[in-house]
C-alpha positions, 0 to 999 in steps of 0.5 A: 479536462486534464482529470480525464486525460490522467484517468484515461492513461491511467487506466492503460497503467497496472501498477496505479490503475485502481487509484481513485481520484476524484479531482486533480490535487496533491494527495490529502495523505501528502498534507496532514501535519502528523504524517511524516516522510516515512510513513507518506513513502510507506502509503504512495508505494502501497498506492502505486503498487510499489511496496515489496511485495510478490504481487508488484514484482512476479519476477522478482523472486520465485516466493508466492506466498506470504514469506512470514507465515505461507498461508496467504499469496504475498500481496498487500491486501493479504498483508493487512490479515496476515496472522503473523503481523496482527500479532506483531503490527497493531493494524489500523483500516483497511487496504481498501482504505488506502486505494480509497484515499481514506487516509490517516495517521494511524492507517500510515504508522500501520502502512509503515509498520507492516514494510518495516516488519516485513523487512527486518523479518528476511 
């Protein structure tokens, strides 16, 4: 019952809306032993829509586009293809993984590495 209620206010909420949950628990990414605080941050803002991005924050600033190479809109699925972070990022799965819960240590340290990258470049 409680799983039916959150997903019923959950999808009335933009920022969390496409998280899927399958029972009510403590996230799988939140109990591997390998995955530490920074990199646990880096995949709950990338799941709540929080991460720097424009898409999470229209009124944030006027950019649009991606700030690293302005050939993608600024979103976090785009962040995943960015020419300029594959370059500089070595990207492990997907940006679908991460809204799927299909979460390892090697997606984390990407999800941690392409925000930290992002901000030491502006």
């Amino acid at each position: 019952y409680e799983l039916q209620q959150l997903s019923m206010k959950k999808s009335k909420l933009s920022k969390i809306r496409n998280i899927k949950h399958q029972k009510l628990e403590l996230a799988k990414y939140l109990q591997l032993q390998d995955i530490n605080d920074k990199e646990a941050k880096a995949i709950f803002q990338f799941r709540s829509r929080m991460a720097n991005f424009h898409e999470n924050y229209k009124n944030n600033a006027p950019l649009n586009h991606c700030p690293l190479c302005s050939s993608h809109p600024d979103t976090q699925k785009w962040a995943f293809k960015c020419s300029v972070l594959k370059k500089s990022v070595q990207i492990n799965g997907t940006y679908e993984n991460i809204i799927e819960g299909k979460i390892d240590k090697p997606l984390a340290k990407t999800a941690f590495s392409i925000l930290k990258y992002r901000e030491m470049a502006q």
